[in-house]
N, C-alpha and C positions, 0 to 999 in steps of 0.2 A: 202411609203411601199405598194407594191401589196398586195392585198387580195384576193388568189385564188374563184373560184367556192364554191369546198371542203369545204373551210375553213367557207365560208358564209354559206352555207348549215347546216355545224355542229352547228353555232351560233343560227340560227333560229331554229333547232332543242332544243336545251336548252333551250331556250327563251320558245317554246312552253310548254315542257315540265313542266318548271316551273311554268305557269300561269297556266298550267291544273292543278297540285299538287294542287295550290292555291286555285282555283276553290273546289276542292276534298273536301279539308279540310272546307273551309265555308260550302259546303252542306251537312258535315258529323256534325257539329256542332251547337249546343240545340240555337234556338233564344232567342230572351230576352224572362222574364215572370217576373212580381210579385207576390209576396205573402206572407202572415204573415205566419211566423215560426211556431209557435204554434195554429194554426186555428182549432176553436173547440171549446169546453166548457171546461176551465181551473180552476180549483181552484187554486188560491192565500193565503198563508197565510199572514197577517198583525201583527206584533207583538208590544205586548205592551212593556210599560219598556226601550223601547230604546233611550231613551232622544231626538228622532231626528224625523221625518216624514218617514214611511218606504214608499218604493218605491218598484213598478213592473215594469218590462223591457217589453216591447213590439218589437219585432224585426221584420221588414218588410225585406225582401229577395230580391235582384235581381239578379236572375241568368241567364245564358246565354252566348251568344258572347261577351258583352259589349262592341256592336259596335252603342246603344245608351242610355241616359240620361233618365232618367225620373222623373216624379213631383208626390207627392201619398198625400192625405187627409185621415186620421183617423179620422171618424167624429162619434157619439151615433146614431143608428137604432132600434129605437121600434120596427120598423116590422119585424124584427125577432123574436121578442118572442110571434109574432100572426103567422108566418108562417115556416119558418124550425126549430124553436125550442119549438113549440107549446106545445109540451107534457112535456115539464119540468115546476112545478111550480112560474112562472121566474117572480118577477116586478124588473122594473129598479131602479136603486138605487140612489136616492137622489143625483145632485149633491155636494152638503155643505160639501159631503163624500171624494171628491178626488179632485183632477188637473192635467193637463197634463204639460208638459215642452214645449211643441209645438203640433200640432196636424198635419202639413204641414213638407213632408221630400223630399227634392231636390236631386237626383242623379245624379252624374255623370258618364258618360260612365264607369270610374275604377270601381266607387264603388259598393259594393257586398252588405254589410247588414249596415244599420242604425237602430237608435233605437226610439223610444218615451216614456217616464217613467211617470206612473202615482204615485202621493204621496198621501199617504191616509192621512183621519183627523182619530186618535184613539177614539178621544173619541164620535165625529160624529159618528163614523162607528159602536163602539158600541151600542148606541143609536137605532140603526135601527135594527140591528143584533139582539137585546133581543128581539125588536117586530114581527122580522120574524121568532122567533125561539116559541113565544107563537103561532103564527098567523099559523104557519107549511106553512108557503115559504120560499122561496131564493131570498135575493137583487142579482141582478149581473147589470153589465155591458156589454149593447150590444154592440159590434163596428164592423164597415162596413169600407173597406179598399176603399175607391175611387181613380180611375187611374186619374187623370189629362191629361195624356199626350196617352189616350189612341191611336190617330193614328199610333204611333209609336213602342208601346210595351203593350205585352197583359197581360191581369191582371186572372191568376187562378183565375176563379169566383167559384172553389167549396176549394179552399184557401184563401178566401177571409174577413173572417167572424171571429168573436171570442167570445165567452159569456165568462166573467171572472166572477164568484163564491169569493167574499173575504170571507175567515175566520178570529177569530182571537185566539189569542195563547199568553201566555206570553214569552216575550223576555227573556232567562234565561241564565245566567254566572254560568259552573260550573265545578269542578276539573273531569278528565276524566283518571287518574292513577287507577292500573287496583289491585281494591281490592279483596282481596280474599276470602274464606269461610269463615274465621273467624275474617273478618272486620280490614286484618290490608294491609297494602303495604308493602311487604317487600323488602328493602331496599339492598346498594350496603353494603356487612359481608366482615369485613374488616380480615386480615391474618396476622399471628404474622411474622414479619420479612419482612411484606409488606408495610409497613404502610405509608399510602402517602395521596394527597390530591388529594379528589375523588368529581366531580361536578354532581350534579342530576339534571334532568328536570323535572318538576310538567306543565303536560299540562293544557291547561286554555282552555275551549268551549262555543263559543254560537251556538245557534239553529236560528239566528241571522245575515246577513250578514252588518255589520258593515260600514257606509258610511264613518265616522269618525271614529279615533281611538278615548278608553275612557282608564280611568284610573280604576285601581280595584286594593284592598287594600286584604291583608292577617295580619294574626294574629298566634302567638303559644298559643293553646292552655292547658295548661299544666295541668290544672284540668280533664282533662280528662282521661289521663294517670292513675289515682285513680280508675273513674268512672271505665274503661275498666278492671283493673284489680280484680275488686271485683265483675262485671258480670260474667267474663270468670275463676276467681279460679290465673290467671297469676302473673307475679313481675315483669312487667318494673319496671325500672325505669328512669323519665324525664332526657334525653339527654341532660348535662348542657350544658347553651347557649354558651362557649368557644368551644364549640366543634364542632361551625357551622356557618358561617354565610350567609347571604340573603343581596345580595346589596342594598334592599331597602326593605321596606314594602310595599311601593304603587308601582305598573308596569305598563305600558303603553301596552295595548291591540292593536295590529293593526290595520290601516283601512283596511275595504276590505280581511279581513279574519276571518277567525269563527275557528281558531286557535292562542294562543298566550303561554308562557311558563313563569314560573317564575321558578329562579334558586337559586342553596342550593349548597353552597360549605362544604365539610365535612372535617372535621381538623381530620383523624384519627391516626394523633401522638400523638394526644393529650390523645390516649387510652392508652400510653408507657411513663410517666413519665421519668420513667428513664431505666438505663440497668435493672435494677431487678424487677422493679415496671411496673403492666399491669392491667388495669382498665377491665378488664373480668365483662364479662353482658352482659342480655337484657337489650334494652333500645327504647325508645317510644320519639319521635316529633308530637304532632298532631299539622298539621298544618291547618289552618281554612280558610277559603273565607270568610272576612271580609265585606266589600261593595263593588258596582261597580257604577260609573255615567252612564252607560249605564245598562239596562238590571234587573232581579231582579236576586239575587244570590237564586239556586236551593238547597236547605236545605239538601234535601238526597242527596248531591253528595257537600259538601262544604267541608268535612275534609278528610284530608292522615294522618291516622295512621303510618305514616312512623316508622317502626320498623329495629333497626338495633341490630345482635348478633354479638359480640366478644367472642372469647374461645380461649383455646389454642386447639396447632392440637393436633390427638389421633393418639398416636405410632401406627402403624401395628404389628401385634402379627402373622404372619403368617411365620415366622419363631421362633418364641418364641420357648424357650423349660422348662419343668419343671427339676430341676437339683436335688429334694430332695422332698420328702413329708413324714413325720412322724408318719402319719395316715391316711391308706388306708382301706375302707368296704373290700376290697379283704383278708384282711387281718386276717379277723373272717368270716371263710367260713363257720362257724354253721346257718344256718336256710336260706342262702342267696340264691338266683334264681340263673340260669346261666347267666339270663339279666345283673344282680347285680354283679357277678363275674367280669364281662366285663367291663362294663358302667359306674362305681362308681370312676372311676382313676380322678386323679388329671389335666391329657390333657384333660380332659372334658371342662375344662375353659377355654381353647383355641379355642375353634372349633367354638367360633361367637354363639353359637344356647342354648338359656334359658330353652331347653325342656332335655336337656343333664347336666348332673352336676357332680360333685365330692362331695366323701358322707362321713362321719368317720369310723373309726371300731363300726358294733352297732350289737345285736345278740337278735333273738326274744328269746334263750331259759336265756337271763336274764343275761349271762357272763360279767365281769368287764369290764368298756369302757376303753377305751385308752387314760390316766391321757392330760389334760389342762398340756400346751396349744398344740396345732396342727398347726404345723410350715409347712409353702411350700415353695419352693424357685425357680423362674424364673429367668432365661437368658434371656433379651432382643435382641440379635444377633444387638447388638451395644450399645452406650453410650449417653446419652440423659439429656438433662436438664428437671428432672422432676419437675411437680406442681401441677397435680391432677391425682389422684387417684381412684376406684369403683371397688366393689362390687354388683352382681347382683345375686339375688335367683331365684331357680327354677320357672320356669312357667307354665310346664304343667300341666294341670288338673285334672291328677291321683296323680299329688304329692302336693296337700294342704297343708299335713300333714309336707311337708319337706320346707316350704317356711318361710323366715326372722326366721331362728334358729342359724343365727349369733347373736351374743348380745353385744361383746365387743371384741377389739381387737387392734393392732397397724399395722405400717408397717415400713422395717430397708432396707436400702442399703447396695449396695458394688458396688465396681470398679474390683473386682478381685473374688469374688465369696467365700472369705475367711473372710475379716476383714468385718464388721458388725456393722452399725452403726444405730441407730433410726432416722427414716424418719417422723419428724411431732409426732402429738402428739397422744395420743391413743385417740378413737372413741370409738362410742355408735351405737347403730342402733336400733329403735324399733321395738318391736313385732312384726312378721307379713311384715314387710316392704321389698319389694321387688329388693329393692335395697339402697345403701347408698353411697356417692359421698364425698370425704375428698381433700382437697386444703394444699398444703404439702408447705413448704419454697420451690424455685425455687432450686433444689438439682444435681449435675450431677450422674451419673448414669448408671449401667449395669447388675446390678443384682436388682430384690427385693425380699421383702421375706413379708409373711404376716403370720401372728401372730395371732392367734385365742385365747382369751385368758378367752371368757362365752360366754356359749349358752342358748337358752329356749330352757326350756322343751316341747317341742311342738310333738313329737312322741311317746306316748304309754306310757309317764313316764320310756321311756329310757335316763334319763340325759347321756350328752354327744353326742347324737345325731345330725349331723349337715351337710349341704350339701349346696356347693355356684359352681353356674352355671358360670359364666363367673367372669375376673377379666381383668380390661382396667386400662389405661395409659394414659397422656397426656404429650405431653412437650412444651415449646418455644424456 
């Protein structure tokens, strides 16, 4: 086959074209260099507790074309802490103190970064560490990066150097779940008609980076649960052990990470017995950091107050309506404000807000109160299986005078707003008390009615006086 002029012409055109690119790109591209990553004066921490030798990483660089090889010595140089590091209090430090894995690191054209690891002795290094800390110096380690192979590839002489500074520190194993102001973790709160089985994670920390994995043990501990609630005034109570379990006590911490987890499976059927039966409560798991073969476990950070609350939900009252009230303050308009004309109704218990309330017929010029008991009746705007019950008294702080002057009373259902039946069993509520909370038999439901049946005397020596701020609901 011919091959014209043209054709030859265009070839050699490409040809050139490509070896100029080629050319382009080498002279646009960084030549070799070496140099240690970290060049400088480095603190190192060394940690004790770790049942192993801790190690620091020294990393030598080669960047560039990597269009060649080269040979690097890390060797100890006194005369840097007589010349570019003069002004730091620096003597070398012993070495009984450390080791290297090699001090000689061979590249290949690929390769980018190699390492050298020095392992310290803990209780050598100690040793030195308490005398430099009476003496007011610093041990360090000078190291000088030697090119070997300088013909070839050039070594950053002002990256070239490194003082490492050891500290040391306790190796520490400890719980890192994020406690709150009142020292507890709280927990996944399980839902009536939810009830399943719920997995937690309890993170596990060292300060530590782990060469091997170790082993670290936990514990419940249950005495605490006491301890805690007689600080804080509280009523856990200890989360029986069916209600949870932990595949192990002891767990295996990972190598090579300074994060590990230990897990907690929560049985929260176990809160529902049966259709009618439902274990409602606080309840408290501390669980503890036992040991670890690595590390020393850190004391303030060893226990998760893991707290879990069960309740039944609370009906919305936002359409609620009051259907009857028997005794309204409106309804003795001798001596009463216009505030009081208004504000004294029985929708006061509805509106969410304890500064607002529902008051009885009561009259400053001395008129007969309005005969026990003082009946209300609410429409729930639907039908509900109820099981608790409340009563809350005023709050605000012009009305003292008007707070816990309930004193006795019950509560009755209905499904039709007609027949009427007793809801549980009648209540007490002390003096002064700002509210009172009653647990009924699991009942269905669409009306209740609350039953006022004695009050204290707690205003002016108006017996019969009495005023309740809010009234809630719960069901399952």
């Amino acid at each position: 086959m011919k091959i014209n002029k043209l054709q030859t012409l265009l070839i050699a055109a490409v040809a050139f074209a490509g070896a100029s690119c080629s050319e382009d790109n080498n002279l646009n591209m960084i030549p070799d260099s070496l140099y240690l990553n970290n060049a400088g004066v480095n603190t190192v921490t060394v940690y004790d507790g770790t049942g192993i030798n801790a190690t620091t990483e020294v990393v030598v660089v080669k960047a560039g074309k990597g269009f060649v090889g080269a040979n690097v010595t890390l060797k100890i140089d006194e005369t840097l802490l007589t010349g570019k590091y003069s002004e730091g209090d620096y003597i070398t430090l012993p070495s009984d103190c450390y080791s290297f894995d090699r001090t000689t690191l061979e590249f290949a054209k690929d390769d980018y970064l190699k390492s050298i690891y020095i392992s310290w002795n803990y209780a050598k290094l100690s040793e030195y560490l308490e005398e430099a800390l009476e003496d007011d110096f610093e041990y360090v380690i000078p190291l000088q990066l030697v090119n070997n192979t300088a013909s070839t590839i050039e070594l950053k002489s002002e990256r070239s150097d490194m003082i490492l500074i050891p500290v040391l520190e306790d190796g520490v194993v400890k719980f890192t779940s994020e406690i709150n102001a009142s020292g507890i973790f709280v927990g996944e709160m399980p839902v009536v008609g939810k009830l399943a089985d719920y997995v937690a994670y309890f993170p596990v920390e060292t300060n530590f980076l782990p060469t091997e994995g170790f082993k670290y043990t936990i514990e419940i501990d249950e005495s605490y649960v006491a301890e805690y609630n007689q600080l804080h005034g509280t009523n856990y109570n200890v989360l029986p052990s069916d209600f949870y379990t932990f595949k192990s006590m002891e767990w295996d911490f990972p190598a090579q990470q300074k994060i590990g987890y230990c897990i907690m499976t929560l049985h929260e059927k176990k809160l529902q017995p049966s259709e009618e039966e439902f274990l409602f409560g606080s309840y408290m798991l501390p669980i503890r950091l036992k040991s670890a073969t690595q590390g020393k476990i850190d004391k303030s950070s060893a226990l998760i107050p893991y707290v879990m609350e069960f309740n039944p939900i609370e009906i919305d009252r936002a359409n609620w309506t009051v259907e009857a009230c028997n005794c309204v303050g409106k309804d003795d308009p001798s001596g009463l404000t216009a505030s009081q004309l208004t504000n004294d109704l029985p929708e006061m218990m509805l509106d969410g807000k304890t500064s607002t309330y529902w008051s009885s017929v009561w009259s400053t010029q001395g008129l007969a109160m309005y005969p026990l008991p003082y009946v209300i009746d609410f429409y729930m705007d639907g039908t509900y299986r109820l099981i608790r019950l409340a009563i809350e008294n005023p709050t605000g702080s012009a009305d003292k005078e008007k707070r816990g002057t309930f004193k006795k009373g019950h509560f009755e259902y209905s499904l039709d707003g007609k027949v009427w039946e007793p809801l549980g069993e009648s209540f007490e509520s002390e003096e002064g008390a700002l509210s009172v909370t009653v647990d009924v038999p699991i009942t269905k439901a669409s009306y209740i009615r609350l039953v006022i049946e004695d009050v204290y005397d707690r205003y002016g020596g108006f017996y019969g006086r009495c005023s309740i701020a809010e009234i809630r609901a719960w069901r399952v």
